[in-house]
C-alpha positions as CSV (number, residue, x, y, z in Angstrom):
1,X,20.8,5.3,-7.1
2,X,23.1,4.1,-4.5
3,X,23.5,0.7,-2.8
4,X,24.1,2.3,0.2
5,X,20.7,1.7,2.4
6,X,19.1,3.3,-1.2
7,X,20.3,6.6,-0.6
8,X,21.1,8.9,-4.2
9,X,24.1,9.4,-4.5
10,X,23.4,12.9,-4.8
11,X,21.9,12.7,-1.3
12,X,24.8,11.2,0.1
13,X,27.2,13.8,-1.4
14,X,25.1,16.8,-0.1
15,X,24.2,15.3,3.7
16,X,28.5,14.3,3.4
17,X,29.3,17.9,2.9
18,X,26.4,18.9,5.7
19,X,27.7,16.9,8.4
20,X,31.7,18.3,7.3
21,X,30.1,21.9,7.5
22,X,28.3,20.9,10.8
23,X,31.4,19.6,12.6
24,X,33.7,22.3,10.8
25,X,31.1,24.7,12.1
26,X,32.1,24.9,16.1
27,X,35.7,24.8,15.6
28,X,35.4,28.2,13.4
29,X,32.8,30.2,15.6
30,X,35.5,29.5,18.6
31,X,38.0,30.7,16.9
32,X,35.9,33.6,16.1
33,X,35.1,33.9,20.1
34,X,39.1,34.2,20.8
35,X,39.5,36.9,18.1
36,X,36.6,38.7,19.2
37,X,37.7,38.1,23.5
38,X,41.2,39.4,22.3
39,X,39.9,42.4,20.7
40,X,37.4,43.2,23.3
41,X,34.2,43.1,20.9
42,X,31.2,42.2,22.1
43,X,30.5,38.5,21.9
44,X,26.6,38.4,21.1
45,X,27.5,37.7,17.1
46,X,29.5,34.4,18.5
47,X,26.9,33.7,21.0
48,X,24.2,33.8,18.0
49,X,26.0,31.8,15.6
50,X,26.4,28.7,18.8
51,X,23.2,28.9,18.6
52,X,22.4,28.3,15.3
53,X,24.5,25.8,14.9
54,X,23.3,24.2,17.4
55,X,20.0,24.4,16.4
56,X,20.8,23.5,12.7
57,X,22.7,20.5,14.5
58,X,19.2,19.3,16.0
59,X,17.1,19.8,13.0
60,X,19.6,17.3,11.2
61,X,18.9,14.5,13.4
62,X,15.8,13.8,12.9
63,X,16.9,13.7,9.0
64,X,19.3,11.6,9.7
65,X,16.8,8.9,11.4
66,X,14.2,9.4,8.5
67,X,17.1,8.6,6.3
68,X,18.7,5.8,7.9
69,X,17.1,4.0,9.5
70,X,12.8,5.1,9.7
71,X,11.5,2.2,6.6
72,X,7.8,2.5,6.8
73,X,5.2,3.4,3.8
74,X,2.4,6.0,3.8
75,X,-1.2,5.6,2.2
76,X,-0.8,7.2,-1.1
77,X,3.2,6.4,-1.8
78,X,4.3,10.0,-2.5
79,X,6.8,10.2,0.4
80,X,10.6,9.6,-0.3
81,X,10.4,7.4,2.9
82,X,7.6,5.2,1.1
83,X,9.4,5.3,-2.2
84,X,12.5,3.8,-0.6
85,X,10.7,1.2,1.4
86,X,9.2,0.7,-2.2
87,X,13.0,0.2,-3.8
88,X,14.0,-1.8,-0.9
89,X,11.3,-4.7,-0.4
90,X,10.0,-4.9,-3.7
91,X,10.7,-7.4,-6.4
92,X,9.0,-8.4,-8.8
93,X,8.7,-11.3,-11.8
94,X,9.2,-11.2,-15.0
95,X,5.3,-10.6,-15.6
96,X,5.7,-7.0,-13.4
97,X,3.9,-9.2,-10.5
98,X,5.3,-8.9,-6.6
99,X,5.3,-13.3,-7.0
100,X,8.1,-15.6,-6.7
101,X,6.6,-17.6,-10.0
102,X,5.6,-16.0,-13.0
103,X,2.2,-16.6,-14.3
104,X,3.1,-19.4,-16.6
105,X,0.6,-20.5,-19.6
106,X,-0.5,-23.7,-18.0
107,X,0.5,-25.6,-15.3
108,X,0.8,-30.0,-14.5
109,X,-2.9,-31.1,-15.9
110,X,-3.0,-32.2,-12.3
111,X,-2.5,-29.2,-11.0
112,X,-4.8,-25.7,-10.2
113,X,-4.1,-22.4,-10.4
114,X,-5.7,-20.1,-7.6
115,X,-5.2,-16.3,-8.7
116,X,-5.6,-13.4,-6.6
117,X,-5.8,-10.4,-8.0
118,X,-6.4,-6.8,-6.7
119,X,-4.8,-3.7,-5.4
120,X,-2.5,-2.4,-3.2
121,X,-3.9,-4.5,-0.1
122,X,-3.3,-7.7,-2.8
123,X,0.3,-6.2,-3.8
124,X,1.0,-5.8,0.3
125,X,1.6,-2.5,0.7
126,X,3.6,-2.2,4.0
127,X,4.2,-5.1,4.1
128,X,7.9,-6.0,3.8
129,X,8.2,-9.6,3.5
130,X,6.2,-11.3,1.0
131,X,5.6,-14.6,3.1
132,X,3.4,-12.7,5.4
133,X,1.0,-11.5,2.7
134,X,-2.1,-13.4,3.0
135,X,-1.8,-15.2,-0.3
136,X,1.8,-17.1,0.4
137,X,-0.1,-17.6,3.6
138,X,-2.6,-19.4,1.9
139,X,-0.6,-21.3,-0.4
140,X,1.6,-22.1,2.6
141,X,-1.0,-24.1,3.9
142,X,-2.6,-25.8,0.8
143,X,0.8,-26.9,-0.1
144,X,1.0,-28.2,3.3
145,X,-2.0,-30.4,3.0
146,X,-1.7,-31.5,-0.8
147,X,1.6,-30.8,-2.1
148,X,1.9,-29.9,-6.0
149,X,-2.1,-29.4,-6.0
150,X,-2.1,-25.8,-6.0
151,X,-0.4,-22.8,-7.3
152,X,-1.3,-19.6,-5.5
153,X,-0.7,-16.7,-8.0
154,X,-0.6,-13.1,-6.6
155,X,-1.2,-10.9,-9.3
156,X,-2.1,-7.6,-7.4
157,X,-1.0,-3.9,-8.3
158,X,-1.2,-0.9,-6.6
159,X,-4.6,1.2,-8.1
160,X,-5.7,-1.9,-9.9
161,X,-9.7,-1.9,-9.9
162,X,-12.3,-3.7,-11.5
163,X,-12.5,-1.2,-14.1
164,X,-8.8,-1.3,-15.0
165,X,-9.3,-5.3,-14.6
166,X,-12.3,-5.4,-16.9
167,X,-11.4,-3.4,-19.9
168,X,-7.3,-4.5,-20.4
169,X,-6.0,-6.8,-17.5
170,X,-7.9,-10.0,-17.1
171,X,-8.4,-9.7,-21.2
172,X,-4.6,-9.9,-21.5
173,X,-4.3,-12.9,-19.4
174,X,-6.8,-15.0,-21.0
175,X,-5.6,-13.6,-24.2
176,X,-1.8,-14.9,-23.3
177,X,-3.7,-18.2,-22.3
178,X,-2.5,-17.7,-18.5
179,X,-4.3,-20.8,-16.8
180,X,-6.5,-19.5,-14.0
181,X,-8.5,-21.8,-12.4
182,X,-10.2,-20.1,-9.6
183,X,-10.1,-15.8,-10.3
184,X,-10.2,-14.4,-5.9
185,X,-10.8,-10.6,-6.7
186,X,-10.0,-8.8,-3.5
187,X,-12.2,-5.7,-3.4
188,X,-11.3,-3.2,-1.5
189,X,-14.7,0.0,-0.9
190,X,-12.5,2.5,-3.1
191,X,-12.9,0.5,-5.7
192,X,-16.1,2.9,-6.3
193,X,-13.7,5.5,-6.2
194,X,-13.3,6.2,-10.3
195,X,-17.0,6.0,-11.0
196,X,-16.8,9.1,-8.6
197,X,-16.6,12.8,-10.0
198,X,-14.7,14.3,-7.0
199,X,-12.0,11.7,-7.0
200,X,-10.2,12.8,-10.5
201,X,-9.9,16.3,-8.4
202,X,-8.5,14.6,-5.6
203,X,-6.0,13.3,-7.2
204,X,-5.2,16.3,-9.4
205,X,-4.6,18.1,-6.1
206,X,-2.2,15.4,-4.2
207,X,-0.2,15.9,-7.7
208,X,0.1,19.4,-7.3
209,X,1.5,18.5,-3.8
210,X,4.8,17.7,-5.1
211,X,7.1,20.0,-3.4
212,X,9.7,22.1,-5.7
213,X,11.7,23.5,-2.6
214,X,14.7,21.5,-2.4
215,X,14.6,21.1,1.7
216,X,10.6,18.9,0.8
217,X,11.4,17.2,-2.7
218,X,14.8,16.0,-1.8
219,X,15.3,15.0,1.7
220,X,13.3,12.5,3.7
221,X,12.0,13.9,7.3
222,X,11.3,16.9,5.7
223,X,9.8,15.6,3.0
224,X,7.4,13.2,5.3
225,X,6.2,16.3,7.3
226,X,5.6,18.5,4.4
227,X,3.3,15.6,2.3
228,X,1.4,15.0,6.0
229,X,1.1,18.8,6.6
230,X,-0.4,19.5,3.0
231,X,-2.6,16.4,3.0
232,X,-4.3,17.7,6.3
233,X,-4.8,20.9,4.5
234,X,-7.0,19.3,1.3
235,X,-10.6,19.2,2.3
236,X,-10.8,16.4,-0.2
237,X,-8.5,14.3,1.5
238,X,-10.6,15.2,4.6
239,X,-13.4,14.2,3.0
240,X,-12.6,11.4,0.9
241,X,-14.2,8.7,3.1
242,X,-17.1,10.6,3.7
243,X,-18.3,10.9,-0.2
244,X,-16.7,7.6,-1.0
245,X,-19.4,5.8,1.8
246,X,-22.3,8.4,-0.3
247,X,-21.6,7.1,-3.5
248,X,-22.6,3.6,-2.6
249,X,-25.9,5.0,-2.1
250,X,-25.5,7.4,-5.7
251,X,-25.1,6.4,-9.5
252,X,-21.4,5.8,-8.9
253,X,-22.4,2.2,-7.7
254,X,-24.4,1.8,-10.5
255,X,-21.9,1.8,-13.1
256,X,-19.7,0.0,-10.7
257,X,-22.2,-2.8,-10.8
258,X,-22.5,-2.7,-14.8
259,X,-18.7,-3.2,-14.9
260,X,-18.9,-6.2,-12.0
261,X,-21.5,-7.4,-14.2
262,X,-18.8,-7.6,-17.3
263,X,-16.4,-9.4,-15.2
264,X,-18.9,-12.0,-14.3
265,X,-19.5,-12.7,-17.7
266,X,-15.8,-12.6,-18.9
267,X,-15.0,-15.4,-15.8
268,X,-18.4,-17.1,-17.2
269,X,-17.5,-16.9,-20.7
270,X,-13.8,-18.6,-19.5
271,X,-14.3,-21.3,-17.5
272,X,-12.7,-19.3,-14.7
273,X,-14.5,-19.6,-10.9
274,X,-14.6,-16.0,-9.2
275,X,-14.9,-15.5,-5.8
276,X,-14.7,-12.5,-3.9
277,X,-13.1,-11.1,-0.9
278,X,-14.3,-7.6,0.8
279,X,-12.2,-5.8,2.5
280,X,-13.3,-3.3,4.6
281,X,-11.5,0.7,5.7
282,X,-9.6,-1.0,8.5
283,X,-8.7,2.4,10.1
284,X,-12.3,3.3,10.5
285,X,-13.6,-0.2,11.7
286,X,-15.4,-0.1,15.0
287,X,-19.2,0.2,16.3
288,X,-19.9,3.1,14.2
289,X,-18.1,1.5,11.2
290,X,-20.1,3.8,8.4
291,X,-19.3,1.5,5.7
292,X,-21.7,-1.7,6.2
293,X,-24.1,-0.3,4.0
294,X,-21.6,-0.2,1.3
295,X,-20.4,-4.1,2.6
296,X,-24.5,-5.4,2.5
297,X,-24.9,-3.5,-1.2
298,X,-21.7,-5.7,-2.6
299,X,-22.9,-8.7,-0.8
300,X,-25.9,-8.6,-2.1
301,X,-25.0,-8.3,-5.8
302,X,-22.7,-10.8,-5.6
303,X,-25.0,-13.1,-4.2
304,X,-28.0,-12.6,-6.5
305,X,-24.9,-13.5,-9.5
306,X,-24.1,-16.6,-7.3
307,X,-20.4,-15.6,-7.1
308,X,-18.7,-17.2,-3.7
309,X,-18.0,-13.6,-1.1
310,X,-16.1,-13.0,1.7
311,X,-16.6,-10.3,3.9
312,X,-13.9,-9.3,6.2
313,X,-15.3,-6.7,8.0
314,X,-17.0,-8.3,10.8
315,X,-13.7,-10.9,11.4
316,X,-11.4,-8.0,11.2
317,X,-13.7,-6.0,13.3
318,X,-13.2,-8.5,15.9
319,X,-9.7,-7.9,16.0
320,X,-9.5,-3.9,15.6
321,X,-7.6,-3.9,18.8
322,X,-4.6,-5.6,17.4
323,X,-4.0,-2.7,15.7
324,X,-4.2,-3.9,11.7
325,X,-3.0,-1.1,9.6
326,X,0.8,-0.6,8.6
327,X,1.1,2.8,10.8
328,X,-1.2,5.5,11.7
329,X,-0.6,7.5,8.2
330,X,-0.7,4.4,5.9
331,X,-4.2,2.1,6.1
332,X,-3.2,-0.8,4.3
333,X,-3.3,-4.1,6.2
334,X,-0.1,-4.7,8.0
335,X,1.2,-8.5,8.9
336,X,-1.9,-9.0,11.7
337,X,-4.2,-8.1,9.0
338,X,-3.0,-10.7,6.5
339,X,-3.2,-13.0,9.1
340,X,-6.5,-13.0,9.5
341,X,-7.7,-12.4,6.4
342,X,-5.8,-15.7,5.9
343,X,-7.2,-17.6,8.6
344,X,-10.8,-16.5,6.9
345,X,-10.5,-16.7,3.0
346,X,-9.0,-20.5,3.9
347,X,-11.7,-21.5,6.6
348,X,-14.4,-20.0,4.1
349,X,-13.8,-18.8,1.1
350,X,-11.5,-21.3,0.1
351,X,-12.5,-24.0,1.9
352,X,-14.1,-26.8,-0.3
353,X,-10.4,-26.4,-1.8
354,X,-9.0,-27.4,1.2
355,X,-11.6,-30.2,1.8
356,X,-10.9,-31.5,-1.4
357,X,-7.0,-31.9,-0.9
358,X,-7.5,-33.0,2.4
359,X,-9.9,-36.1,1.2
360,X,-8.2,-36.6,-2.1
């Protein structure tokens, strides 16, 4: 990969010798227009190939922009565009984590831990600079208040869901003796979404997406408008929200609930406080939001465990004018978004931790 703006160097080399051939181009096909005026031939071959070059010339612009300067994500990743962005703004510690501090075995005996842990909306997909996630938010202000009380951990990965967190990551932590003191698991709805048949087949399709034609797998607008052409094609993209809101109502949130019930008892069996967060589809909140069925059902379990939740749907709902997802193609919560779920999680979810530094 190159340094320059993350650009291959094989991409560089071939869009190099495009742009020579482009401006190389015009000079050529008026010689060719003398040759053919001195001669006498007709000039409709000449006449064909300005236009082609001067329509190859306007198909390369808006390459050009994807590839220079357009730095934006998309929901599921699989664009070169959202790859780059991925290259460019993400670090991560020696733990794999997108954190500043690795998760350390323990910390000052005087001081807590507060983990977060979740999925791509935890990770902050979209969302280029790390101080406007919602968790360096939070720990912003904590530190603020009390400093050297608190350590706000961000331990969230892309597709990470209670399931994955269950049976391997929360078992490793604990197992490496990683002190967490208070576990905030931010559940996003498709968390459901591998208890569910339909979903395996989704994803089998978006793989067979993957374009083989040089012009969609290796350049970037091209690339973006074949991935957003293809996706509108899929009925089970089309459809995904619509069985994903069913299966809250079906067995899949039955064994969702038998796994929530294991990470309960592994926080239980630990000493570790869970809390949750909700948060909701923000591209489909509004009056007709068809999701608060889903939002009551994980309420309500969480309740009847006496686990601490959070749901963001009616704050965020408030705000759905702001605009609150990174683009119109990608749903994760852009910098608004964060904001707000911020402002919430540390006004109610978290705030007998903020009491407690504030009166210490």
């Amino acid at each position: 990969m190159s340094t320059f703006l993350y650009l291959s160097d094989g991409y560089l080399a071939a869009m190099g010798l495009w742009l020579v051939a482009l401006t190389v181009a015009p000079v050529a096909i008026m010689r060719w227009r003398r040759q053919r005026r001195t001669t006498g031939k007709p000039l409709r071959l000449v006449h064909a190939g300005l236009m082609l070059w001067l329509l190859l010339g306007l198909l390369t612009l808006p390459e050009l922009y994807c590839a220079l300067f357009y730095d934006t994500t998309d929901s599921f990743g699989l664009t070169n565009v959202s790859l780059r962005w991925h290259e460019m703004h993400v670090t991560t510690n020696a733990d794999g984590f997108r954190d500043d501090h690795p998760l350390s075995k323990t910390l000052n005996p005087d001081r807590q831990r507060i983990c977060f842990i979740g999925d791509s909306f935890t990770f902050g997909h979209g969302v280029p600079d790390v101080a406007d996630r919602f968790t360096e938010r939070i720990a912003t202000d904590l530190e603020s208040i009390q400093p050297g009380r608190y350590r706000v951990a961000n331990a969230g990965l892309p597709g990470l869901d209670v399931r994955k967190l269950v049976d391997g990551f929360l078992p490793d932590l604990i197992k490496r003796d990683v002190q967490i003191d208070v576990l905030v698991y931010t559940l996003v709805l498709n968390d459901i979404e591998y208890y569910e048949e339909q979903t395996g087949k989704l994803y089998q399709d978006i793989e067979q997406l993957k374009p083989r034609f040089f012009l969609f797998r290796d350049t970037y607008f091209y690339n973006l408008a074949y991935f957003r052409w293809q996706q509108l094609q899929q009925p089970r993209v089309r459809n995904y929200f619509s069985y994903l809101s069913e299966s809250y109502r079906t067995e899949p949130w039955n064994r969702m609930q038998r796994k929530l019930d294991q990470l309960v008892a592994v926080c239980d069996a630990n000493d570790i406080e869970l809390r949750v967060v909700i948060f909701p589809f923000l591209h489909n909140l509004g009056t007709d939001y068809p999701f608060r069925d889903a939002h009551r059902r994980l309420q309500d379990y969480f309740e009847a465990q006496s686990v601490l939740c959070l749901d963001l749907e009616p704050i965020l709902t408030q705000h759905v004018d702001d605009g609150l997802t990174v683009n119109r193609f990608d749903a994760h919560p852009n910098e608004r978004a964060h904001e707000l779920a911020a402002e919430a999680m540390s006004e109610r979810l978290l705030a007998d931790l903020f009491e407690s530094a504030e009166t210490k």
